[in-house]
Jmol script that loads the backbone (N, CA, C; Angstrom):
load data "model"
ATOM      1  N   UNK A   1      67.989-155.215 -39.224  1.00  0.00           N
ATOM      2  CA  UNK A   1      67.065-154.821 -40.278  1.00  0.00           C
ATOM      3  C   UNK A   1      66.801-153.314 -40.150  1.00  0.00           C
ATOM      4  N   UNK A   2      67.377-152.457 -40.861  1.00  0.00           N
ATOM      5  CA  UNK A   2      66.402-151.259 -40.921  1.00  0.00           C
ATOM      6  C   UNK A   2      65.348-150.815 -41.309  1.00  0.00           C
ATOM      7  N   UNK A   3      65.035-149.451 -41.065  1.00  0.00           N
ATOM      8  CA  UNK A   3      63.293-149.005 -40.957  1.00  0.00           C
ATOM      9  C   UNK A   3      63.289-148.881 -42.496  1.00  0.00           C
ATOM     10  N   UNK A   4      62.062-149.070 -43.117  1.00  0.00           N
ATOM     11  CA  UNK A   4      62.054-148.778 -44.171  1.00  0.00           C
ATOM     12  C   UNK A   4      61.385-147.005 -44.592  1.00  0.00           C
ATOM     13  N   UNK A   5      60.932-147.020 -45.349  1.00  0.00           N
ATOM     14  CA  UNK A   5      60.994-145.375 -45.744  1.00  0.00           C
ATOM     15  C   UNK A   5      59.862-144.729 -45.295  1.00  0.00           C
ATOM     16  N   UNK A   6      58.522-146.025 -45.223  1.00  0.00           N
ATOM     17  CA  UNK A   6      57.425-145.995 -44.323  1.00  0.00           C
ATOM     18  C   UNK A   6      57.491-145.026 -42.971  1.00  0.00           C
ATOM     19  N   UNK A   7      58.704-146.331 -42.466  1.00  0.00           N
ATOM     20  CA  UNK A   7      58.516-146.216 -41.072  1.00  0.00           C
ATOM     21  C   UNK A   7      59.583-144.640 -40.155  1.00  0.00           C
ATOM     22  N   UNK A   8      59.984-144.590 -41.473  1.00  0.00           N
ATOM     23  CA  UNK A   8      60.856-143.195 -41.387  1.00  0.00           C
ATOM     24  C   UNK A   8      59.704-142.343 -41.309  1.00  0.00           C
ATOM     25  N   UNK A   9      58.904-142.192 -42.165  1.00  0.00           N
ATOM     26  CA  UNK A   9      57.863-141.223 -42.549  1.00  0.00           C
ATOM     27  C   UNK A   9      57.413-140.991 -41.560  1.00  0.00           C
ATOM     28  N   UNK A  10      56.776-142.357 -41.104  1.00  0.00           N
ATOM     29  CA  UNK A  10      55.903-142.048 -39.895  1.00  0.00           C
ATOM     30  C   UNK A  10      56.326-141.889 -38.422  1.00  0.00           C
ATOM     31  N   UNK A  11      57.490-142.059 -38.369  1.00  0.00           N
ATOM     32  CA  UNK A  11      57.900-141.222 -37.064  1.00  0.00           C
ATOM     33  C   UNK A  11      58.523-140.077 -36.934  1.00  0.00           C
ATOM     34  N   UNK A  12      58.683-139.439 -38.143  1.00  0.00           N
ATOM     35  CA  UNK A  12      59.094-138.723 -38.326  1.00  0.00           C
ATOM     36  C   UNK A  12      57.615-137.518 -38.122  1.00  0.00           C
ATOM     37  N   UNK A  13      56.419-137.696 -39.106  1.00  0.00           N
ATOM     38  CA  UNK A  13      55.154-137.079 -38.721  1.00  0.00           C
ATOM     39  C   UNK A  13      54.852-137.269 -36.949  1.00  0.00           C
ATOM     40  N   UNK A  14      55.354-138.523 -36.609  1.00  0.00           N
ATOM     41  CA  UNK A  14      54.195-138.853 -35.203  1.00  0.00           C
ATOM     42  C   UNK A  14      55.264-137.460 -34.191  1.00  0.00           C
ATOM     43  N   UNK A  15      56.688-137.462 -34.871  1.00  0.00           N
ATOM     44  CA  UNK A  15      57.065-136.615 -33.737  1.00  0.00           C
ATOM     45  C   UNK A  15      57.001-135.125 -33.990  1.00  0.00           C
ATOM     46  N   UNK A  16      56.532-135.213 -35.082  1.00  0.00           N
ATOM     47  CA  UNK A  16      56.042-133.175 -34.926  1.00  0.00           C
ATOM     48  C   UNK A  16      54.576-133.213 -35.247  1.00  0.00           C
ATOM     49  N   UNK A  17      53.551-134.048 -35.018  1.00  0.00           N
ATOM     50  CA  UNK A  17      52.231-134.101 -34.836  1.00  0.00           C
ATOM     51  C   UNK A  17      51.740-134.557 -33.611  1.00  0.00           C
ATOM     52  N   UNK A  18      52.986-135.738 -33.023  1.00  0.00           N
ATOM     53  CA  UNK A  18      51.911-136.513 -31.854  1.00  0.00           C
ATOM     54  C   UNK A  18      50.590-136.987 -32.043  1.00  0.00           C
ATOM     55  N   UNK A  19      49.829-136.418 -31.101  1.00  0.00           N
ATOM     56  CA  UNK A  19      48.665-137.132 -30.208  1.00  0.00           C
ATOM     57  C   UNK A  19      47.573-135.761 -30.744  1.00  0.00           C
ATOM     58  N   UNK A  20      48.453-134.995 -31.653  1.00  0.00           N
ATOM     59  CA  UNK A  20      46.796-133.872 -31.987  1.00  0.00           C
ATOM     60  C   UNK A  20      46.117-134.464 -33.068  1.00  0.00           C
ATOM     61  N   UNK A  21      46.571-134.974 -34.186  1.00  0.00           N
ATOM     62  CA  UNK A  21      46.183-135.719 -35.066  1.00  0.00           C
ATOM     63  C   UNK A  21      44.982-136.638 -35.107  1.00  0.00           C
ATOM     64  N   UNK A  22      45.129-137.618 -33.696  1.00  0.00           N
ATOM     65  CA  UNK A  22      44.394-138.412 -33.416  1.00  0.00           C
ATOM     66  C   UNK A  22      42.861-138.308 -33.201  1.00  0.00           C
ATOM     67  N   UNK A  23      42.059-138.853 -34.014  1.00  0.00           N
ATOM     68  CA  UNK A  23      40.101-138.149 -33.643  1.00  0.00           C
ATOM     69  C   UNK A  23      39.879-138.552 -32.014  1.00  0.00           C
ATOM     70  N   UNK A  24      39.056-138.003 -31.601  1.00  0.00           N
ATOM     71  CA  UNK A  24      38.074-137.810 -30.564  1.00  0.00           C
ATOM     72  C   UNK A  24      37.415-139.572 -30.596  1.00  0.00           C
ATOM     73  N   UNK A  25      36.892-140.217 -29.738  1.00  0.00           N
ATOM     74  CA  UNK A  25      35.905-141.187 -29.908  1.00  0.00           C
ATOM     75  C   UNK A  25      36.548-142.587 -30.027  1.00  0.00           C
ATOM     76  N   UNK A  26      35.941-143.790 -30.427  1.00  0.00           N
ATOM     77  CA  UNK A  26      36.307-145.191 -30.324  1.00  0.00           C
ATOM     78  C   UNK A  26      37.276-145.529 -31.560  1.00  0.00           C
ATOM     79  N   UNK A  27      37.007-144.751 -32.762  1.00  0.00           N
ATOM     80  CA  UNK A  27      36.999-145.077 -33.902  1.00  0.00           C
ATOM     81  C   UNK A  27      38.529-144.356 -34.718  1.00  0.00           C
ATOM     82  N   UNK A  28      39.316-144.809 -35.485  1.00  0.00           N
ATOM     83  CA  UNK A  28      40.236-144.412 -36.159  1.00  0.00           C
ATOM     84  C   UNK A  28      39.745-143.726 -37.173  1.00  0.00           C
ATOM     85  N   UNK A  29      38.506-142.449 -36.839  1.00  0.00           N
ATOM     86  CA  UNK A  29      38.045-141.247 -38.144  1.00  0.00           C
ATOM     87  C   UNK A  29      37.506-140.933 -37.404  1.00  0.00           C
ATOM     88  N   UNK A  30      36.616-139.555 -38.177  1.00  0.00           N
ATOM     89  CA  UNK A  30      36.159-138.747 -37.246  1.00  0.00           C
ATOM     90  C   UNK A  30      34.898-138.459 -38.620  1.00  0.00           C
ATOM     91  N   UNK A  31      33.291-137.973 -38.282  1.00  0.00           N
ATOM     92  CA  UNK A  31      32.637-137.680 -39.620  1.00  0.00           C
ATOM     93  C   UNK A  31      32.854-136.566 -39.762  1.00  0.00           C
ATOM     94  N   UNK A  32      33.354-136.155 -40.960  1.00  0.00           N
ATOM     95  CA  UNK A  32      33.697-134.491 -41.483  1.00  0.00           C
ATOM     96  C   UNK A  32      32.494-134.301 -42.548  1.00  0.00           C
ATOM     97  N   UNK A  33      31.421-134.628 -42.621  1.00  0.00           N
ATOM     98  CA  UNK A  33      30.077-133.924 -42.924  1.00  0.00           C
ATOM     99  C   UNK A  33      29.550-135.254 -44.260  1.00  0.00           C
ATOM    100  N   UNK A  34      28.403-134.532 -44.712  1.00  0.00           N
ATOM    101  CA  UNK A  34      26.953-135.923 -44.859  1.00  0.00           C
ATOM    102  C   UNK A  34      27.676-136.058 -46.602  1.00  0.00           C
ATOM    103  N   UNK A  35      27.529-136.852 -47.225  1.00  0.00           N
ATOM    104  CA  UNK A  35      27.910-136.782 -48.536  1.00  0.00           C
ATOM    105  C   UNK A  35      26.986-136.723 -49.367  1.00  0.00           C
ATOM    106  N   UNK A  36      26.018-137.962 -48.600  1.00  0.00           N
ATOM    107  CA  UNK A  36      24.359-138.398 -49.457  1.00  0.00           C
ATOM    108  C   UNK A  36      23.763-138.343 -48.676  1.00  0.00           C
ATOM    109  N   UNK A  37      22.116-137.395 -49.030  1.00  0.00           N
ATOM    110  CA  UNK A  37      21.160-137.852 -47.980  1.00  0.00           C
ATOM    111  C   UNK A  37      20.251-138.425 -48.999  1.00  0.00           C
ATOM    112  N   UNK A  38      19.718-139.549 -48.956  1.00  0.00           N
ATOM    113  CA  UNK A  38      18.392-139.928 -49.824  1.00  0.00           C
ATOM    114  C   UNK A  38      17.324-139.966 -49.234  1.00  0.00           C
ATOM    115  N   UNK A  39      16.258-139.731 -49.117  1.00  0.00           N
ATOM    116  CA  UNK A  39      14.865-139.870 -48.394  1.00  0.00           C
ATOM    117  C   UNK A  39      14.253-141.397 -48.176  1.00  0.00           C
ATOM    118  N   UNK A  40      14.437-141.545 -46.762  1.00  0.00           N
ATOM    119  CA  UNK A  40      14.110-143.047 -46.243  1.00  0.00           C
ATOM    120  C   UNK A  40      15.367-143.549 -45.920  1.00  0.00           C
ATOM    121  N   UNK A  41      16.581-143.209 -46.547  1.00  0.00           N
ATOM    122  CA  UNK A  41      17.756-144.153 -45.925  1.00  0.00           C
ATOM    123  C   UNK A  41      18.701-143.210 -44.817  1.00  0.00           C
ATOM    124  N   UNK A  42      19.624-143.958 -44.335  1.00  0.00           N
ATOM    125  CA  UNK A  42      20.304-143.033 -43.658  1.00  0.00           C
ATOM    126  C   UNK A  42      21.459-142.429 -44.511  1.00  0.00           C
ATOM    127  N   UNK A  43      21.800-141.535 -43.846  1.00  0.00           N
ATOM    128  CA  UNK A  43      22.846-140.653 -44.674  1.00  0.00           C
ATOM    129  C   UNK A  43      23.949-141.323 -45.284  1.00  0.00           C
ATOM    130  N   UNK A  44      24.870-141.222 -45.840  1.00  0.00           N
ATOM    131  CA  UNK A  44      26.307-141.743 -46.212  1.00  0.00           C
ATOM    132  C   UNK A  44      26.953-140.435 -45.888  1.00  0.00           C
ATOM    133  N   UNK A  45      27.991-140.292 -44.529  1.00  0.00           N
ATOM    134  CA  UNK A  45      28.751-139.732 -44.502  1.00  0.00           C
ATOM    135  C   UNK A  45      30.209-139.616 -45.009  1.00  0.00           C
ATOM    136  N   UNK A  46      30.903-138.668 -44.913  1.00  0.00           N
ATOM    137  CA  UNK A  46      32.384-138.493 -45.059  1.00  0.00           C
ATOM    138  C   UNK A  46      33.338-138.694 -43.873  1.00  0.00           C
ATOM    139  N   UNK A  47      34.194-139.194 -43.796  1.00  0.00           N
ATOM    140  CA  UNK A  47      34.848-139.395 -42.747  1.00  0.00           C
ATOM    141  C   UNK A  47      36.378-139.195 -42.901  1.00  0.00           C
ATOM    142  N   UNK A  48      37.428-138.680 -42.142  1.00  0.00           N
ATOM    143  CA  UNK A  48      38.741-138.452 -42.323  1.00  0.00           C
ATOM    144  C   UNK A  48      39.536-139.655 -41.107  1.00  0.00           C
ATOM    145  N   UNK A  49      40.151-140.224 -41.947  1.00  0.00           N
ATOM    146  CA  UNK A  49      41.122-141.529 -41.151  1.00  0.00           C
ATOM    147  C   UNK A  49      42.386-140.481 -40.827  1.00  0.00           C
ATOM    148  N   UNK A  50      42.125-141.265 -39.530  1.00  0.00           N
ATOM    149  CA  UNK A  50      43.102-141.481 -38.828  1.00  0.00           C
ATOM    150  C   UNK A  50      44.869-141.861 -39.625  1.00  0.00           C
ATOM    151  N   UNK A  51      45.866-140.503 -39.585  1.00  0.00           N
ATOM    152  CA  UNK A  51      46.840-140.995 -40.091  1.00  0.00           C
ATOM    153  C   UNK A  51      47.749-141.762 -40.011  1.00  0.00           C
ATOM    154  N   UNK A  52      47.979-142.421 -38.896  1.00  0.00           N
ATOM    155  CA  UNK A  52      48.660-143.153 -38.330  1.00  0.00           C
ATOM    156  C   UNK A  52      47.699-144.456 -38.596  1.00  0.00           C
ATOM    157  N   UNK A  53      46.423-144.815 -39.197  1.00  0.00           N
ATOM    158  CA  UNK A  53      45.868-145.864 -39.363  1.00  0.00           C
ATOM    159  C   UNK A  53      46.557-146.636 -40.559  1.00  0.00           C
ATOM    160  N   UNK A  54      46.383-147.775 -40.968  1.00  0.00           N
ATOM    161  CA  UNK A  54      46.654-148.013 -42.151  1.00  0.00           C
ATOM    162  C   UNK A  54      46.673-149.811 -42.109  1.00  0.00           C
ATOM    163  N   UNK A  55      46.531-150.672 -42.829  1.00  0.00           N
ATOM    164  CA  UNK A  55      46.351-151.545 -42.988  1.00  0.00           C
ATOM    165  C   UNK A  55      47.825-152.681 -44.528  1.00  0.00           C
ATOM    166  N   UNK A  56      47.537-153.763 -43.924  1.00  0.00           N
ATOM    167  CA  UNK A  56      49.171-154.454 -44.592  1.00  0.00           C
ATOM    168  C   UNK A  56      48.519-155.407 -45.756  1.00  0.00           C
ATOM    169  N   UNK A  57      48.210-155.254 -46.630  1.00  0.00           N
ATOM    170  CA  UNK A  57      48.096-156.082 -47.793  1.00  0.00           C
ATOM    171  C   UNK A  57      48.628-157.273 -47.486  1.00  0.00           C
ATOM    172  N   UNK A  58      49.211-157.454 -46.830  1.00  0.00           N
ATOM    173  CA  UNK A  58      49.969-159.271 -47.107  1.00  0.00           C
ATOM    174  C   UNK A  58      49.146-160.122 -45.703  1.00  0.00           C
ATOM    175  N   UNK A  59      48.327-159.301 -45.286  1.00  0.00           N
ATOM    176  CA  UNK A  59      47.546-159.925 -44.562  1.00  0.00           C
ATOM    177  C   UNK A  59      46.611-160.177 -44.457  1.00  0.00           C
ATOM    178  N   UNK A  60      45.604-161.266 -43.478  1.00  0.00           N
ATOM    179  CA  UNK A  60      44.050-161.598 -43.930  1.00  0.00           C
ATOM    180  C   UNK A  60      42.914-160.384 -43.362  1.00  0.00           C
ATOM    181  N   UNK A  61      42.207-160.258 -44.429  1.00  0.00           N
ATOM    182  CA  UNK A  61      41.413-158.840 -44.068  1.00  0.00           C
ATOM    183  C   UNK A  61      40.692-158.648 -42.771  1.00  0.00           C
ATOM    184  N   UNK A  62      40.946-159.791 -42.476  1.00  0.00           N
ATOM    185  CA  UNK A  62      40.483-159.848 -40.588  1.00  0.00           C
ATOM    186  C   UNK A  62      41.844-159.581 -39.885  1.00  0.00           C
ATOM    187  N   UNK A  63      42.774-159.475 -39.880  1.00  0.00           N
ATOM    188  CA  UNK A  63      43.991-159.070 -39.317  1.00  0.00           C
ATOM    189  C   UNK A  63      44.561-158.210 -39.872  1.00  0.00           C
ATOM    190  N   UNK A  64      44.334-157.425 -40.816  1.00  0.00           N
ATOM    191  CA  UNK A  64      45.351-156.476 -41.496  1.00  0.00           C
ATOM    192  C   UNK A  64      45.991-155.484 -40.804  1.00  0.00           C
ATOM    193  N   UNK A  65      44.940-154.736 -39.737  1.00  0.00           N
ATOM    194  CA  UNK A  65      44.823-153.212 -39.604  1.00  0.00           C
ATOM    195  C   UNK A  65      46.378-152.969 -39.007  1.00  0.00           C
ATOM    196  N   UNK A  66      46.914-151.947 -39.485  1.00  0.00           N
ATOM    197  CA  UNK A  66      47.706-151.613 -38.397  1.00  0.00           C
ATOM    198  C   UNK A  66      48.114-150.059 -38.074  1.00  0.00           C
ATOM    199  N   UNK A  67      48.588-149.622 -36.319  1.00  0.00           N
ATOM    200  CA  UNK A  67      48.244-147.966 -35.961  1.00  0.00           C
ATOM    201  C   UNK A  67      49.928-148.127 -36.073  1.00  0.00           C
ATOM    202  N   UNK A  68      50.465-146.655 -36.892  1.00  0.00           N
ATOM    203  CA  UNK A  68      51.550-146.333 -37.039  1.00  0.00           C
ATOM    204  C   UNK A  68      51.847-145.366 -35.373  1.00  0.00           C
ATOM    205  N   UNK A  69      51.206-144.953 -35.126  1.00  0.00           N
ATOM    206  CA  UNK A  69      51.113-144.616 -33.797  1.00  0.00           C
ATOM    207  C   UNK A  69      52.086-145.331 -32.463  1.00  0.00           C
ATOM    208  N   UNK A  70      51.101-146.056 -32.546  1.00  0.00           N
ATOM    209  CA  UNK A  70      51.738-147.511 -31.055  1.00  0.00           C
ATOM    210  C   UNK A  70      52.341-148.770 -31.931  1.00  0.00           C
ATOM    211  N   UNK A  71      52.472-148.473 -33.282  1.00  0.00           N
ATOM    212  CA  UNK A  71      53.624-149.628 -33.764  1.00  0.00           C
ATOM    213  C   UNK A  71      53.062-150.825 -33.851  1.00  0.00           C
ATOM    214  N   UNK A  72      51.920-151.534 -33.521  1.00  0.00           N
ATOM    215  CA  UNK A  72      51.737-152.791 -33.755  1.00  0.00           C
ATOM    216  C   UNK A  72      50.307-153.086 -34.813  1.00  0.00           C
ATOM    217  N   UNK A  73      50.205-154.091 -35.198  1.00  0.00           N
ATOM    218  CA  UNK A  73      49.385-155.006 -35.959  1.00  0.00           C
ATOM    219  C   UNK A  73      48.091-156.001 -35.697  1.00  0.00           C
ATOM    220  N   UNK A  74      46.973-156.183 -36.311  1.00  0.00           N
ATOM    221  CA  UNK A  74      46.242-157.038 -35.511  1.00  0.00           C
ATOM    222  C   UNK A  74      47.049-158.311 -35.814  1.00  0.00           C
ATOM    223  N   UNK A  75      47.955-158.744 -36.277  1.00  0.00           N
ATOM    224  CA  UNK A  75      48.152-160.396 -36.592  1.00  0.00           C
ATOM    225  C   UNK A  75      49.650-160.519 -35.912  1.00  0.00           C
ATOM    226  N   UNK A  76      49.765-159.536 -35.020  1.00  0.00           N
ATOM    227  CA  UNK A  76      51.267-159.516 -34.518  1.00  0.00           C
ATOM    228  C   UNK A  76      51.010-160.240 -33.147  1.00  0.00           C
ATOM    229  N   UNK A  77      52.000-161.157 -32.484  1.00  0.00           N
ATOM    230  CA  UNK A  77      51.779-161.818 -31.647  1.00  0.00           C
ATOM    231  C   UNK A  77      51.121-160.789 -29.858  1.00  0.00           C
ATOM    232  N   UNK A  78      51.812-159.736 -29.861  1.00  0.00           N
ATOM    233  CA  UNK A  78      51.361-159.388 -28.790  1.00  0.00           C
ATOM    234  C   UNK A  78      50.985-157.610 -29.589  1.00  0.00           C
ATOM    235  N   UNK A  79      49.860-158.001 -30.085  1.00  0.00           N
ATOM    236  CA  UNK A  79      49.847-156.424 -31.104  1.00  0.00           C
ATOM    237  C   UNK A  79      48.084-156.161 -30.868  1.00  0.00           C
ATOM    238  N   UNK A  80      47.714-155.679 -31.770  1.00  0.00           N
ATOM    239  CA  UNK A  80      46.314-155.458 -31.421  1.00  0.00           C
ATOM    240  C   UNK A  80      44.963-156.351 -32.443  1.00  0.00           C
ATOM    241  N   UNK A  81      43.603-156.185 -32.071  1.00  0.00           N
ATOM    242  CA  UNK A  81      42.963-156.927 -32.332  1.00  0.00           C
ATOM    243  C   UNK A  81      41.848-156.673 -33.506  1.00  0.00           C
ATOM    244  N   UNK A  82      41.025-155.269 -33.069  1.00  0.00           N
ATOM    245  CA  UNK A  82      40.268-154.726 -34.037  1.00  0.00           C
ATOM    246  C   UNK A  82      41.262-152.814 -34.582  1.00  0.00           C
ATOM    247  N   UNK A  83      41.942-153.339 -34.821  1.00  0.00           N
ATOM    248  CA  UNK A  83      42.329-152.252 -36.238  1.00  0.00           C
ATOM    249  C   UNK A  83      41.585-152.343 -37.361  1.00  0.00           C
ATOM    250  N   UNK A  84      41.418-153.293 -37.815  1.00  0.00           N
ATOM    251  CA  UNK A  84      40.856-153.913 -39.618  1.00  0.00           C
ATOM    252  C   UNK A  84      39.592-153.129 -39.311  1.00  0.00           C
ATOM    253  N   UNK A  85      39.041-152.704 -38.444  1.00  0.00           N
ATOM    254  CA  UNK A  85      37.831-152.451 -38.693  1.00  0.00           C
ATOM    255  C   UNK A  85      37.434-151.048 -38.305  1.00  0.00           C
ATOM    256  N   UNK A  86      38.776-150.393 -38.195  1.00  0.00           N
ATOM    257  CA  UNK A  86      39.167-148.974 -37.525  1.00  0.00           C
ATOM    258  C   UNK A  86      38.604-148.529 -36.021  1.00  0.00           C
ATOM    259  N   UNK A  87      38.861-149.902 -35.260  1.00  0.00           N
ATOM    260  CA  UNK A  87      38.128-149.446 -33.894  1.00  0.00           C
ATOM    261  C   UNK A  87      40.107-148.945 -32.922  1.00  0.00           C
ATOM    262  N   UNK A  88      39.548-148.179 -32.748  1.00  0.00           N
ATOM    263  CA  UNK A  88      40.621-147.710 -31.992  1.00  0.00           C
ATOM    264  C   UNK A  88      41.614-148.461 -30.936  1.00  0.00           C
ATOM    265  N   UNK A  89      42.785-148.571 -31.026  1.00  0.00           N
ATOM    266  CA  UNK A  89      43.266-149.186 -30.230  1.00  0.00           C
ATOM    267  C   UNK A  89      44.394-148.619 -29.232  1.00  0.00           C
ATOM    268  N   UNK A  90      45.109-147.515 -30.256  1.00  0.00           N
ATOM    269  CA  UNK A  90      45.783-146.450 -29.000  1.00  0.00           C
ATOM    270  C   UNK A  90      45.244-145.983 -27.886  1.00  0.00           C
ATOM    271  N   UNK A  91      44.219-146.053 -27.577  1.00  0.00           N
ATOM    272  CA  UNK A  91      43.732-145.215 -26.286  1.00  0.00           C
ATOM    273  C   UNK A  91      43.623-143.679 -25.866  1.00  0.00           C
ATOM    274  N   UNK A  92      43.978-142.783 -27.118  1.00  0.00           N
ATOM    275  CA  UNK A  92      44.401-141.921 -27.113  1.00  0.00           C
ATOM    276  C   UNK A  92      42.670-141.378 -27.533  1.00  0.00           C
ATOM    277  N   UNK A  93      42.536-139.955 -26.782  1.00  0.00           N
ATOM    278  CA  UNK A  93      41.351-139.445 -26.747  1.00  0.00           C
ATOM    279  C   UNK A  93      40.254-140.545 -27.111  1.00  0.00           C
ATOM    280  N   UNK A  94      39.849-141.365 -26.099  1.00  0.00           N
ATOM    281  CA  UNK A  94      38.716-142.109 -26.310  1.00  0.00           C
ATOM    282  C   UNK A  94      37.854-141.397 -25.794  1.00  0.00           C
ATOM    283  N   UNK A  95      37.945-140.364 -24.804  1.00  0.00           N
ATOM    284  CA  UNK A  95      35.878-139.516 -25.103  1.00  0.00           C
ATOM    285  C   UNK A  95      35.643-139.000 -26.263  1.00  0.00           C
ATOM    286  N   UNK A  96      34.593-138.325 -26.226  1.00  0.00           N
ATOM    287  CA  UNK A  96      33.930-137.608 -27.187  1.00  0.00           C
ATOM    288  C   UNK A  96      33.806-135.684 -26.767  1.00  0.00           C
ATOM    289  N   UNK A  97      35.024-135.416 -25.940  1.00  0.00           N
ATOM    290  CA  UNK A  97      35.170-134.297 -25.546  1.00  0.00           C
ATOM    291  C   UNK A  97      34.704-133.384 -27.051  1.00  0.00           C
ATOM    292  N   UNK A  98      35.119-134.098 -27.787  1.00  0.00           N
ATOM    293  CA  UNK A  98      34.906-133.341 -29.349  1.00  0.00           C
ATOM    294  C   UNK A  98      33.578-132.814 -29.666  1.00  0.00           C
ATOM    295  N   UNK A  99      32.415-133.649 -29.177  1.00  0.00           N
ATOM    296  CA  UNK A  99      31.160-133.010 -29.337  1.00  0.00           C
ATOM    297  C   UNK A  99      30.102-132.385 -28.305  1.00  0.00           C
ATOM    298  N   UNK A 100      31.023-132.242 -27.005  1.00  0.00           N
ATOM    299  CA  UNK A 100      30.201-131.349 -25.966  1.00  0.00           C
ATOM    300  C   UNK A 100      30.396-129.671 -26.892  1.00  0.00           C
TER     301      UNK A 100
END
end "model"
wireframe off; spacefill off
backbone 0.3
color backbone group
């Protein structure tokens, strides 16, 4: 089976971007500033995903997520678990070196 045009794309980005791409923290985004503030609620921020994030339509919205990164899926037999919900699963910069 070959790669499809996707998967061209994205290794093709992961190998002249790597691991800089990737946010700081638990999460597949990072907040890039407030969008709404209303008085009494909390803010609604903006946030920039993670490019290598992305999620598979043909799957159940509890399993969709998947990191173009490390190649696997939450609904893949030995793949990952919380993608769908953009919690990080590469391992890649999990501190928060980003906000000292």
């Amino acid at each position: 089976m070959s790669p499809s045009i996707k998967q061209m794309n994205m290794r093709e980005y992961k190998r002249l971007h790597g691991t800089s791409v990737i946010p700081y923290g638990d999460y597949c985004y990072r907040h890039s500033g407030i969008v709404e503030r209303i008085p009494g609620c909390f803010p609604r921020f903006k946030v920039d995903v993670c490019p290598y994030w992305d999620i598979d339509e043909d799957q159940h919205e509890q399993s969709n997520g998947y990191c173009w990164y490390i190649e696997k899926g939450d609904w893949e037999e030995d793949g990952t678990f919380l993608l769908f919900d953009q919690c990080k699963e590469c391992g890649i910069k999990n501190d928060c070196r980003e906000y000292e």
